[in-house]
LOKOLRO-238194 format. One record per residue: residue in three letters; x, y, z of N, C-alpha, C, O in turn. Coordinates in steps of 0.001 Angstrom, whole numbers, plus 500000, padded with zeros to 6 digits. Layout:
alaXYZXYZXYZXYZ/...
END
This chain:
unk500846498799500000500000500000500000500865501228500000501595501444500968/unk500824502140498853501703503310499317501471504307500450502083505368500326/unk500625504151501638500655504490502987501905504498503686502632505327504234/unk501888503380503484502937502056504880504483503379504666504993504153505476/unk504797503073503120506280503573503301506329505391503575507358506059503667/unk504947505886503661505196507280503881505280507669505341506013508508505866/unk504096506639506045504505506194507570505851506331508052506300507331508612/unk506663504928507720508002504825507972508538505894508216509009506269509289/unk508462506742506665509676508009506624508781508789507910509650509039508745/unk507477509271508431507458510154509098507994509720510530508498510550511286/unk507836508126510928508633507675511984509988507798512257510510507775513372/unk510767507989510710512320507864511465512448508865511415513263509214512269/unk511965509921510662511863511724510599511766511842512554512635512347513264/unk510589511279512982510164511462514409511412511415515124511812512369515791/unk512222510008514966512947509681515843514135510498515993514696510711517068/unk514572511048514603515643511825514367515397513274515510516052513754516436/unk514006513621514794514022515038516174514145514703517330514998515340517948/unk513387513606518108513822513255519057515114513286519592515406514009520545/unk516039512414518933517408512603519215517658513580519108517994514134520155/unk517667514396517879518247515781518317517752516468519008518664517234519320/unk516752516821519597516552517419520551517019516719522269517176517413523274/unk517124515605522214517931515657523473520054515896523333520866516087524239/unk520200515806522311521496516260522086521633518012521983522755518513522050/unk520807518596521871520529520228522255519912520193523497519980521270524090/unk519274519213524142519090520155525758520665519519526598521216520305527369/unk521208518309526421522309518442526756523241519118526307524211518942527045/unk523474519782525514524501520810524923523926522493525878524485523422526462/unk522923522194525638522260523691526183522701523219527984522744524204528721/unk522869522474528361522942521738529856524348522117530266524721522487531379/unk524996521970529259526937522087529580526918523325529293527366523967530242/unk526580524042528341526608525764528342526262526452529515526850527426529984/unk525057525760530053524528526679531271525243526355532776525051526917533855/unk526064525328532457527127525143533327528383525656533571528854525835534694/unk529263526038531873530006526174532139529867527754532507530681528336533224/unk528783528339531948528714529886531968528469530315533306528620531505533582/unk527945529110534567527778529955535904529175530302536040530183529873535479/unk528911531549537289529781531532537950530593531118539154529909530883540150/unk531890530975539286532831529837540154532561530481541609532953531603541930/unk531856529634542416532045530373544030533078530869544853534157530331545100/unk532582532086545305534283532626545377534001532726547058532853532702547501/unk535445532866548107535099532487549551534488533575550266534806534599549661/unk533868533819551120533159535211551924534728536141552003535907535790551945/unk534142537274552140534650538427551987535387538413553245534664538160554209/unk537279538719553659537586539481554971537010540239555502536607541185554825/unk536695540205556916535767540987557523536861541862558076536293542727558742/unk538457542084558120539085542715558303540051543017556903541061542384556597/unk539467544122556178540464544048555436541947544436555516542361545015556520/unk542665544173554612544357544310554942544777543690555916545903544079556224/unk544274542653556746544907541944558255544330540396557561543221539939557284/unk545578539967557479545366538430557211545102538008558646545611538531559638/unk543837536520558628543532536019559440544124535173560395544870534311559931/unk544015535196561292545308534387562260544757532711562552543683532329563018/unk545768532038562151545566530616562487545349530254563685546159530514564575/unk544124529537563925543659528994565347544906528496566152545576527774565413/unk545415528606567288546766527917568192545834527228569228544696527536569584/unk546734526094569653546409525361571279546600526376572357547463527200572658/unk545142525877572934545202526795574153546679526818575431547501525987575819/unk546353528376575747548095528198576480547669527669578193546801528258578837/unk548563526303578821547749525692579387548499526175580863548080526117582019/unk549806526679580288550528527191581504549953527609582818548737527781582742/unk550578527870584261550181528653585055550223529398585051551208529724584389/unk549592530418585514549481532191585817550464532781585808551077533492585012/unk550630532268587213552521532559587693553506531929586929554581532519586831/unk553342530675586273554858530882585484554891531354583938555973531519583374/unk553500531590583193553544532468582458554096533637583149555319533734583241/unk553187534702583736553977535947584229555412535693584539556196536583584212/unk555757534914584960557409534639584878558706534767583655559787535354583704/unk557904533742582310558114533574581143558028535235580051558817535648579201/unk557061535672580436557079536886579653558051537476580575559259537332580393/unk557633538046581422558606538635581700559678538704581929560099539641582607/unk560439537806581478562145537108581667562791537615582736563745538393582742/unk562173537093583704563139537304585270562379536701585914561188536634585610/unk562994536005587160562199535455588138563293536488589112564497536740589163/unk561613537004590042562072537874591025561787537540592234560643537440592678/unk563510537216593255563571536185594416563492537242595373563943538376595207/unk562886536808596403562810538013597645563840537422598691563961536197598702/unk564681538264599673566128537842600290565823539125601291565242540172601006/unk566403538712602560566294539880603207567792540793602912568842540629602289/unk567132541866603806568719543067603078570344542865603950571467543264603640/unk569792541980605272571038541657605546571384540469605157570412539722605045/unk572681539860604835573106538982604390573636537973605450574501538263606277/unk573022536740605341572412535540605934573413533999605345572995532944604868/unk575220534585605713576309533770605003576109532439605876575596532482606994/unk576568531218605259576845530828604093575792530871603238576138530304602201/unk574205531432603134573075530627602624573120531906601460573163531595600270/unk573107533236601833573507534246600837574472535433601357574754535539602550/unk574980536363600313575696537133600996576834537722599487577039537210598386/unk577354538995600142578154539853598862579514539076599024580210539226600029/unk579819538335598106581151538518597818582212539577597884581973540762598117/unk583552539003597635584728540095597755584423540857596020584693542003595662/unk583997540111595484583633540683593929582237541131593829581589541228592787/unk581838541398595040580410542452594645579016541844594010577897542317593810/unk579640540554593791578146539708593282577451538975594753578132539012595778/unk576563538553594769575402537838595203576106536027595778576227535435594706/unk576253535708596152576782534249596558576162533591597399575391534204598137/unk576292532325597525576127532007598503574793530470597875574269530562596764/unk574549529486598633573511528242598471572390528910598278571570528037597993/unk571762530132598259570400530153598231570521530807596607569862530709595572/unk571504531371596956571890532594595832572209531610594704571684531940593640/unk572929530496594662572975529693593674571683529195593310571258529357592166/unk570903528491594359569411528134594409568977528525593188568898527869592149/unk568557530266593528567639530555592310568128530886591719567476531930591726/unk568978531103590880569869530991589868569593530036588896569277530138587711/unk569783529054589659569715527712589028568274527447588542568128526645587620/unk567088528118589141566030527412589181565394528719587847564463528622587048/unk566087529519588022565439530693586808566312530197585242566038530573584103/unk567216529417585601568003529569584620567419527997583828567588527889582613/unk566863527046584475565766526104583980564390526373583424563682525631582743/unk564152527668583890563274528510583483563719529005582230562755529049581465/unk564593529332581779565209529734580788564999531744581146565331532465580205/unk564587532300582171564895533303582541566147533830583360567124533123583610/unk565992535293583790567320535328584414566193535877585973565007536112586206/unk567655535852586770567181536083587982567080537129588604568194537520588952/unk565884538098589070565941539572589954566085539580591361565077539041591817/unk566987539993592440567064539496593813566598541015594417567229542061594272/unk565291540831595147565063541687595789565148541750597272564548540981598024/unk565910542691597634566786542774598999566197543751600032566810544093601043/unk564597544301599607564621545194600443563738545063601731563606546053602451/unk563045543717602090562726543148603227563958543351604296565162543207604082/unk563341543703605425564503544383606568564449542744607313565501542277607751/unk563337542060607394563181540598608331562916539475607320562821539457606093/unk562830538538608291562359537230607265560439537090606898559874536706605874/unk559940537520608050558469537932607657558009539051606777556852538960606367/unk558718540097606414558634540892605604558988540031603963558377540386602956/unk559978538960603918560174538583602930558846537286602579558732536592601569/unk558088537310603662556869536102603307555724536956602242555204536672601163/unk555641538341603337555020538722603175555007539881601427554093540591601007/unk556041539690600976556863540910599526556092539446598702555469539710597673/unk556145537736599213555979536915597973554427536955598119553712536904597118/unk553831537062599585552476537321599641551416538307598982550239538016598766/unk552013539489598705551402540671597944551853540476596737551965541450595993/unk552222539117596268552903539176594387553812540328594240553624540883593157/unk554811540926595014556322541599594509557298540386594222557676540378593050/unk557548539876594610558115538485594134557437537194594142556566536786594910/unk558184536435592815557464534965592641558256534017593707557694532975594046/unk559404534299594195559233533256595425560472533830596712561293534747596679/unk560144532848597737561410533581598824562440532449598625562120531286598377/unk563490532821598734564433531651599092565702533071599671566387533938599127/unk565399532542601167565962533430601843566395532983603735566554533727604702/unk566469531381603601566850530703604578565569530871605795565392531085606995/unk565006530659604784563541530811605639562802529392606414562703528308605839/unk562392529619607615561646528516608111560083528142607894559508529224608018/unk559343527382607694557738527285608275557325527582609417558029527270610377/unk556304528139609589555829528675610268554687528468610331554287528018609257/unk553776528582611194552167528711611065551889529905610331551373529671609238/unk552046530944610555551652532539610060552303532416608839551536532690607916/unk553056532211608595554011532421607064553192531249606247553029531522605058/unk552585529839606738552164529126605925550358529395605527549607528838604726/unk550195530325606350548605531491606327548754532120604945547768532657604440/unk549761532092604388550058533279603521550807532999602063550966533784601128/unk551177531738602179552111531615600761552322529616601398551971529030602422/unk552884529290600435553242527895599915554747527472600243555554528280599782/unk555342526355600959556277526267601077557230525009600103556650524075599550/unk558053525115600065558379523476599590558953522401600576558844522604601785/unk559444521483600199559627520622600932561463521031601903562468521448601327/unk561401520882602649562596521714603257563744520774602214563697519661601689/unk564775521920602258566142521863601129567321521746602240568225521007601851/unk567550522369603693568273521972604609568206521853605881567618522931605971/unk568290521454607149567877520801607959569154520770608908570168520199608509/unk569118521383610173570389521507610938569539521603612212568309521551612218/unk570403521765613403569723521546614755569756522960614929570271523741614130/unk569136523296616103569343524324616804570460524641618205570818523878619102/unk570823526163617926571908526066618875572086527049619488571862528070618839/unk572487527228620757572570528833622202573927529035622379574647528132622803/unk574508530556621986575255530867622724575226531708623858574759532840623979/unk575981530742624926575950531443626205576915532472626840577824532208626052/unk577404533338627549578028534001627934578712533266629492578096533178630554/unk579785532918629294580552531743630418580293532813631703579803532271632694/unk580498533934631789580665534621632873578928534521633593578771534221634776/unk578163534716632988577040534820633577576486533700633550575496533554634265/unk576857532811632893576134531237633042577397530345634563577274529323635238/unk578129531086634511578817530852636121578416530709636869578593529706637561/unk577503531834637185576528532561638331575323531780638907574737531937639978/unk575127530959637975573769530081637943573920528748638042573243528006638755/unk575173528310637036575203526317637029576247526683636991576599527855636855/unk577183525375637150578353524622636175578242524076634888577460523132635009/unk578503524138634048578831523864632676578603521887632866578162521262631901/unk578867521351633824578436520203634034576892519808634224576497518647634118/unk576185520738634473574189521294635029573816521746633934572595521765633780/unk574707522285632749573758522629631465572597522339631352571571523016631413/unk572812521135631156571453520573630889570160520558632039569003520375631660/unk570368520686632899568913520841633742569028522662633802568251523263634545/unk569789523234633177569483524701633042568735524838631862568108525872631632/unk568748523880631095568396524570629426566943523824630010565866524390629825/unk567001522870630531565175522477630294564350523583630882563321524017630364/unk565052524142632367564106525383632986564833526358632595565319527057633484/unk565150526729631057565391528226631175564721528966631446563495528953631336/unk565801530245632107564737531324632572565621532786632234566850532751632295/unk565017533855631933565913535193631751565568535670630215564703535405629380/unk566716536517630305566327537317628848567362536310627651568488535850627836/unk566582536226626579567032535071625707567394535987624143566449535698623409/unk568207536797623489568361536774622795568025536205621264568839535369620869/unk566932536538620337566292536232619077566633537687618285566973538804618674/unk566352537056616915566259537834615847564696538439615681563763537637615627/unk564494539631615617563331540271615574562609539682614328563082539604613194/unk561583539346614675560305538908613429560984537482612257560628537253611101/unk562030536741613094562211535530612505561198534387613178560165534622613805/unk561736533185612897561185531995613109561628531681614858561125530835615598/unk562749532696615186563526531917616500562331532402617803562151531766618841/unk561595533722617394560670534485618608559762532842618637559811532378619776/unk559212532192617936558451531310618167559001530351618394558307529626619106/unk560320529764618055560653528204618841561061528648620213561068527824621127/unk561420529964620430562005530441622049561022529639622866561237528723623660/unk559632530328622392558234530397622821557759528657623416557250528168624424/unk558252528210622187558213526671621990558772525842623165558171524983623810/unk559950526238623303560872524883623681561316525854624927562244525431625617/unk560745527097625270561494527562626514560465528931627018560651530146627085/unk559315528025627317558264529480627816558684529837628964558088530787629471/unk559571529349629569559814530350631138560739531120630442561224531765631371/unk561350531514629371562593532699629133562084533804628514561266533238627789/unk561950535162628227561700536018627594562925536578626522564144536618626689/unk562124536971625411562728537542624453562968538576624132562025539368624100/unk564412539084623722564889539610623901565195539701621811565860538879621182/unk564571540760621294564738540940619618565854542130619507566177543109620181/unk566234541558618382567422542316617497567712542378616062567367541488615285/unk568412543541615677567715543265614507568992542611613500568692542468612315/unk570126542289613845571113541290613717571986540283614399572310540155615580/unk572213539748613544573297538635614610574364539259615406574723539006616556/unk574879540290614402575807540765614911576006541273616275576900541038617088/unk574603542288616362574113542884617481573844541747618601574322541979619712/unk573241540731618448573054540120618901573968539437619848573768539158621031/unk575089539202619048576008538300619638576915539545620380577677539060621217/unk576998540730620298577749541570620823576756541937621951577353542607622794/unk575709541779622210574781542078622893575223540883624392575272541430625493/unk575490539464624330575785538294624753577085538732625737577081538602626961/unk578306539332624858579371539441625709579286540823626201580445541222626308/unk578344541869626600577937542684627142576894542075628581576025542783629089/unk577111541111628901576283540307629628574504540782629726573708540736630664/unk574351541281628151572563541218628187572336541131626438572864541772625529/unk571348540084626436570992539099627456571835538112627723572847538248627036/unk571894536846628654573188535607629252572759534772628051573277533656628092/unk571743535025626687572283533600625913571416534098624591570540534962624649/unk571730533553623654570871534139622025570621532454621391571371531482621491/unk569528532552620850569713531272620236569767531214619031569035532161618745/unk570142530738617957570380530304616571570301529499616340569608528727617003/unk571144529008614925571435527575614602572907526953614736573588527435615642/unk573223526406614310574440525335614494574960526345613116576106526378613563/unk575063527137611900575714527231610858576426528808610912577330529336610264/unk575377529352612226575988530718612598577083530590613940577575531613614418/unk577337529507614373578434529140615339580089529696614938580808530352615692/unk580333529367613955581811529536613448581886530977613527582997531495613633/unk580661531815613482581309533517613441581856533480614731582960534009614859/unk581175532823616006581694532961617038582522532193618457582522532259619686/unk583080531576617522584060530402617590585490531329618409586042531236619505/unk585624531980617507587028532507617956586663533447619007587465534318619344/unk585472533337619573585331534193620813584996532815621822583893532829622368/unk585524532125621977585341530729622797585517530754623807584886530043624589/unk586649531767624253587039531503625903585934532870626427586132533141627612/unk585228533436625998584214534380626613582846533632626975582144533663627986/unk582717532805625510581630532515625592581265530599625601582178529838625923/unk579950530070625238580038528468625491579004528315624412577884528746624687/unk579171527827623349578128527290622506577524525944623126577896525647624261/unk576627525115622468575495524198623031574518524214621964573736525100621621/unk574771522770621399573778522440620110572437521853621113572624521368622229/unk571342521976620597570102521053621178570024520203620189570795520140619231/unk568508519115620534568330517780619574567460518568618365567218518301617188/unk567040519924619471565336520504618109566135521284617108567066522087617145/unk565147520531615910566316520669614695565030522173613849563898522552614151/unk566060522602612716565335522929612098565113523408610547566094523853609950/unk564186523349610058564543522778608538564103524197607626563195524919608038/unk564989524567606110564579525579605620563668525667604460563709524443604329/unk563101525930603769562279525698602711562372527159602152562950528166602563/unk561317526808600689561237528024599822559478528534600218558992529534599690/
END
C-alpha cells in the first residue's frame, strides 16, 4: 500500500528530532554550566589583616607564664646577708647556696634572675611573695604557722639543729657547765632572738619560762651576749663559726630541736 512507506519516513523523521533534541538540551545543559559563575570564599571581615591561624590553648600557670614573659624570676632575700646561705662577695656579686638556688632554678626557666633585697626581716620577705612583689622567697627561711597562712612552702632543702650561745661569765653565776642541761630544760631570763624571725616562736616553743629579747642582727646580737645582756641568744648550728674565735668568753650548746629551711 503506498501508505505504509510514507509512515516509515514520518517515523524515522520522528525519531531523528527526538534525538536531536535531546542532544541540544544536553549541549544547552553544559553551556549553562560552564557559563555559571565559580564560588568565590566570603569576603575578609578585616580588610588588609590576614587572618590568624587557630593555636592550642596556652595551658601554663598564671605565675609561670607571668614569669616567662617577663624574663626574670624575682627572688625576695632579706637586706642583711644571711652567710653561708647568701651574701656579697669580695667581687660584689650575690653568693652564697640560696643565691645559687635561684639561679639555678630561673636559669631552667630559661629566665634570668631579679634578687630583691629590700625586706629588713624574714616575715617581711613572706610577706613581699604574699602581695605578688616576688614569685618566690628563698631566703633561709623557716615554716611557720603565720608564714604558711600566707604563701606555699616546699619541701625543706636543709635541715640543721638548733643552737645557744651562752656568755661563760654569767652562766657561772647560775650552774656549772656540768648542770647545762637541767638549766636549758628550765630556762629562765632574757634570751636573745632575731626580731620577726622563726627563732621568737621556737624560744616560745621549747622555753616558755625565758623572755625575748629581739634584734635586729646577729651581729648585734652576739655583741649584745658578751655585754652580759641578754646571758644567751639562740640560733642555729651554721651561725656558730662567726663565734668560735670568741670561745674563751663565751660556750656554745647544740640542742636535739632541729630545724629545717624551705622556699
Amino acid at each position: 500500500m503506498p501508505t505504509r512507506p510514507t509512515k516509515t519516513v514520518f517515523r524515522r523523521a520522528g525519531r531523528m528530532l527526538s534525538a536531536g533534541g535531546f542532544v541540544l538540551a544536553v549541549a544547552l545543559c553544559a553551556a549553562m554550566v560552564c557559563a555559571a559563575p565559580t564560588p568565590q570564599p566570603p569576603p575578609d571581615p578585616t580588610p588588609g589583616v590576614s587572618p590568624v591561624p587557630a593555636t592550642a590553648p596556652d595551658l601554663r600557670a598564671p605565675d609561670i607564664k607571668a614569669i616567662l614573659d617577663r624574663g626574670e624570676l624575682i627572688v625576695a632575700m632579706t637586706e642583711g646577708d644571711q652567710p653561708p646561705f647568701y651574701y656579697v662577695g669580695p667581687d660584689g656579686q650575690l653568693a652564697g647556696l640560696d643565691a645559687t638556688l635561684a639561679r639555678d632554678i630561673a636559669s631552667r626557666l630559661g629566665v634570668k634572675a631579679r634578687f630583691n633585697r629590700s625586706p629588713k626581716s624574714f616575715n617581711e620577705v613572706v610577706e613581699l611573695v604574699a602581695q605578688g612583689d616576688a614569685d618566690v622567697a628563698i631566703s633561709k627561711l623557716s615554716r611557720t604557722l603565720v608564714r604558711a597562712q600566707m604563701v606555699r612552702f616546699t619541701k625543706p632543702y636543709v635541715t640543721f639543729r638548733h643552737a645557744m650561745l651562752f656568755n661563760r661569765l654569767r652562766l657561772a653565776q647560775h650552774t656549772s657547765e656540768e648542770a647545762l642541761p637541767q638549766l636549758l630544760r628550765g630556762l629562765k631570763g632574757n634570751v636573745g632572738v632575731i626580731g620577726q624571725s622563726s627563732y621568737e616562736g621556737f624560744l616560745s616553743q621549747y622555753f616558755s619560762s625565758a623572755t625575748a629579747v629581739s634584734f635586729k642582727s646577729w651581729d648585734e646580737a652576739v655583741a649584745a651576749v658578751f655585754e652580759l645582756r641578754p646571758s644567751a641568744i639562740t640560733c642555729t648550728s651554721v651561725c656558730l663559726p662567726c663565734c668560735s674565735w670568741r670561745s674563751k668568753s663565751c660556750l656554745i650548746c647544740t640542742t636535739s630541736n632541729t630545724r629545717r629551711v624551705s622556699m
